[in-house]
N, C-alpha and C positions, 0 to 999 in steps of 0.2 A: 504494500500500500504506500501512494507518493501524496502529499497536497501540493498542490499547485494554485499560486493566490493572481487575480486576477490587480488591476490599480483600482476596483471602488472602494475598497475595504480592506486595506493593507493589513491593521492595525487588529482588525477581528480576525484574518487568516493565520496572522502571528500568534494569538491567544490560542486556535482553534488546533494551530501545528505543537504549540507549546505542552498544552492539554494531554495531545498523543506522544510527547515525546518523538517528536518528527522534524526533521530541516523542511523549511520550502524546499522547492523544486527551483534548481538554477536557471531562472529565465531572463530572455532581454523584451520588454513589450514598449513601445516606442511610437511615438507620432512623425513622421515625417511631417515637411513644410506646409506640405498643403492639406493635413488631417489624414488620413490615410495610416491606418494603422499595421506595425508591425509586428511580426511575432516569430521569436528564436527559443529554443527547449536546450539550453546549455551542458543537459548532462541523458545519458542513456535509460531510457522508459520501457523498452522492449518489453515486454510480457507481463509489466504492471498495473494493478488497476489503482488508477491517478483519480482523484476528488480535486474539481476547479471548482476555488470559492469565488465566486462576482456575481453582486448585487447588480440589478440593473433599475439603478435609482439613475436620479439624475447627474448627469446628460443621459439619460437612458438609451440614446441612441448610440451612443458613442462605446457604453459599457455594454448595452447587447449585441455589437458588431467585435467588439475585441472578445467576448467568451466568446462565440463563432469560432472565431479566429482562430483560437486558444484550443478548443475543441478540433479542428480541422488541423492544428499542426502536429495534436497528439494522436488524431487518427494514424495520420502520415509518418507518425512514428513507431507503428506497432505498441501503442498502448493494448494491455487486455480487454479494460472495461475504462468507460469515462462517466463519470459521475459529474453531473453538473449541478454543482452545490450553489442555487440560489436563493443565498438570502434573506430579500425584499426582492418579489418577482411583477418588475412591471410593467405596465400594461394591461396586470388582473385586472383589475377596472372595466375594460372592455371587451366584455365577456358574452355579451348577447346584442342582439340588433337592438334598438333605440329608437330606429328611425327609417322606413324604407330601407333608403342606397347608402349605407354604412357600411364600414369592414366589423369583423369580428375580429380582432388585434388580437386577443390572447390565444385565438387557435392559431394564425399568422405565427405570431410568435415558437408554440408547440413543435409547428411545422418545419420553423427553421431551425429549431436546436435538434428535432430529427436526424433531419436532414444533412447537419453537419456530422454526427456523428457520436452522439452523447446516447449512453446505454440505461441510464438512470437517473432520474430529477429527485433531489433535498432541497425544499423550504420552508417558510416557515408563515404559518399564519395566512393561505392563499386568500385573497378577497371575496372567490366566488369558488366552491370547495371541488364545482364539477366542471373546472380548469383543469384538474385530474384525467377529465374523461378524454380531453383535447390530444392525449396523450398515448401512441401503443406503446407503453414503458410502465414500468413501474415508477410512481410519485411518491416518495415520503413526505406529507405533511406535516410538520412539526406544529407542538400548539406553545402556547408562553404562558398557559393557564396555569402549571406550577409555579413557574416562576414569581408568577404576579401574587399566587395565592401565598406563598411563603413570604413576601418581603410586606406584604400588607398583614399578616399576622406577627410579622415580628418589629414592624414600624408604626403600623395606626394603633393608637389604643383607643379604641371606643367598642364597646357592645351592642351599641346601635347601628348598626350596620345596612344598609341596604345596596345591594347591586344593580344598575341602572343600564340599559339595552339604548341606544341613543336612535333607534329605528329598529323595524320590525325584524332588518335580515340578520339584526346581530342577535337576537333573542339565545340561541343555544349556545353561542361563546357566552351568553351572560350568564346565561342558565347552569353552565358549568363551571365557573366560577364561583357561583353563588353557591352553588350544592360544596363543594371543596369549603366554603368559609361558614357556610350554614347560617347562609343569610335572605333575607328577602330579593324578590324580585319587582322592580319597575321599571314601565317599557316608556319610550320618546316616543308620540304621535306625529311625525312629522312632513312637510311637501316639497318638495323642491323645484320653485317655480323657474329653475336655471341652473345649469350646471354650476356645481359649486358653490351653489346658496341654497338656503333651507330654513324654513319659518316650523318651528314650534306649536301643535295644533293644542294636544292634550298631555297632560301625564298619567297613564295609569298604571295606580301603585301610589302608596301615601308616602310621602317623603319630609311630611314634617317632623322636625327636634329629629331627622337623624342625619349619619354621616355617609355621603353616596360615591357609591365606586361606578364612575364609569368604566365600560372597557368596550375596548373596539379595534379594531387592524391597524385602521391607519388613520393620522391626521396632516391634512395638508397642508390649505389655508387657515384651519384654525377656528374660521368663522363659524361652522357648524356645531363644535363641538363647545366655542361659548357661549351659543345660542341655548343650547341644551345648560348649560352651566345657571346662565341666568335664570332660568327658568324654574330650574329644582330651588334656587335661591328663592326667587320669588314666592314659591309652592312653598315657604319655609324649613328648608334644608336648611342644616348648621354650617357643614364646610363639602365643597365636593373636591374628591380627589380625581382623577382622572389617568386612566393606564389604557397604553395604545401599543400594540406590537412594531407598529411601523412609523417613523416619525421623521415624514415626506419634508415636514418645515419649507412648502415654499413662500417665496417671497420674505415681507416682514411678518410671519408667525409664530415669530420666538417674541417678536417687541410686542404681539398682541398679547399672548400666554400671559408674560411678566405682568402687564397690565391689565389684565383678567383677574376674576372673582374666584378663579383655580387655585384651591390650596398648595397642587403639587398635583404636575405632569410627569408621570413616568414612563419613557420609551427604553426599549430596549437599542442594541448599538449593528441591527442589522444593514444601516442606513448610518455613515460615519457624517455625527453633524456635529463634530468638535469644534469647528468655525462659529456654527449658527449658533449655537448654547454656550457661548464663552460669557464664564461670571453670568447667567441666569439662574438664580437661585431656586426660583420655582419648575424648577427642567431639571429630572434625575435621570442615568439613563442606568439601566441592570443589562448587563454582559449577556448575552446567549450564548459562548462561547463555549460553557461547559456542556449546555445540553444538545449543541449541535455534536462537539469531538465526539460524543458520547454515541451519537445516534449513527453517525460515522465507523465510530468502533463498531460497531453492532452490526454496522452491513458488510462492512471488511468481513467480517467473520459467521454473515450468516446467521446472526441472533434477530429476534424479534424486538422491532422499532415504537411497536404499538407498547410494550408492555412498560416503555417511559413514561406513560400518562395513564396507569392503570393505580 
């Protein structure tokens, strides 16, 4: 078994190789002048099965053309197996038609990690779960629902607890967390009259004098998820916390967070946004790093992935 770390996420390939007691894999990955990316495997892979970790956050395009890339030169090298360890896999998002004459981007996608040459997909938290299906391969989806339920049992102190779904699609990730903390459940009624905006209809589930876990994949712009905030607030919620697996931060949604009614945003580090959260106090991120090597070890060897969330 080799890891081989892609350029989105240096700093989590390092944890993840650390974890296993493993060097990277000697490579040269490089821009040329006019963007055009290159890719050199510096030491012999012949009959190895290689795990390439790269998120394909943003530039997304740029980081889904270099795993390609990466993937097709370990083909070319007499790899055994290539596992293409992503992540934050994106483009979930765009997972079904919307509209007439739209693509379906996340099969697109599917299609072309196929097609270059990858024998098995790891990630983590997919958006839409039967992204899976997109796929003739086997897909390990990892969840972050231990994670989250461990660092909220050993950091909120409160007994009043309630777990919060901030829309209807997220209801069984909330659902599963809540069962893990043995807590209430309440859902966000919400519309979204424009991509990336979302108005607040209903709450239901009583959320006053208590203290609310949101949890959810991903936060982008930020604006949905303070809308949801303000709202348990107003519905007299004492403090919400807030736990996202994937933490997109685009534009300024780190300076909204700060300025938010959010007690504490917690993302994990599958998405490196040590730029974006520099000195934001209300921005924690928790490592996946151990439950990815882990889940890693287990297929290197043929063990059962499921039985991490059991």
């Amino acid at each position: 078994m080799k890891i081989l770390s892609g350029t989105s996420n240096l700093k989590l390939s390092k944890n993840i190789a650390k974890n296993l007691k493993l060097k990277l894999i000697n490579t040269n990955i490089r821009r040329f002048a006019d963007g055009e990316i290159y890719i050199e495997i510096n030491e012999n892979i012949r009959g190895n099965s290689v795990f390439v970790i790269q998120s394909t956050s943003n530039p997304a395009n740029d980081n889904l053309m270099e795993l390609l890339l990466v993937i097709d030169a370990l083909k070319r090298s007499s790899a055994k197996t290539i596992t293409a360890v992503i992540p934050y896999f994106g483009y979930a998002r765009q997972d079904r038609k919307v509209a007439p004459r739209t693509s379906i981007s996340a099969k697109v996608v599917a299609n072309l990690l196929t097609n270059a040459g990858a024998n098995r997909i790891v990630t983590v938290d997919l958006h839409a779960g039967q992204i899976q299906g997109f796929f003739d391969m086997p897909v390990d989806n990892l969840f972050t629902t231990p994670l989250f339920s461990k660092f909220i049992k050993k950091k909120i102190n409160s007994k009043n607890l309630i777990c919060v779904s901030p829309d209807m699609g997220g209801v069984a990730r909330t659902r599963a967390l809540a069962t893990r903390l043995k807590a209430d459940l309440a859902i966000i009624d919400k519309r979204r009259p424009a991509p990336g905006k979302s108005e607040v209809m209903n709450i239901l589930g009583n959320v006053k004098n208590k203290t609310c876990i949101i949890v959810d994949d991903i936060i982008d712009s930020g604006g949905t998820i303070i809308n949801a905030v303000n709202a348990l607030i107003k519905n007299g919620a004492n403090e919400v916390y807030v736990f996202i697996s994937h933490g997109v931060l685009s534009g300024d949604a780190a300076k909204k967070i700060k300025n938010s009614k959010i007690k504490k945003l917690v993302v994990t580090d599958t998405i490196d946004n040590s730029k974006k959260i520099n000195n934001n106090t209300k921005i924690e991120v928790l490592s996946i790093s151990s439950l990815m090597s882990e889940a890693i070890k287990r297929i290197a060897n043929s063990n059962s992935v499921s039985d991490l969330f059991n």
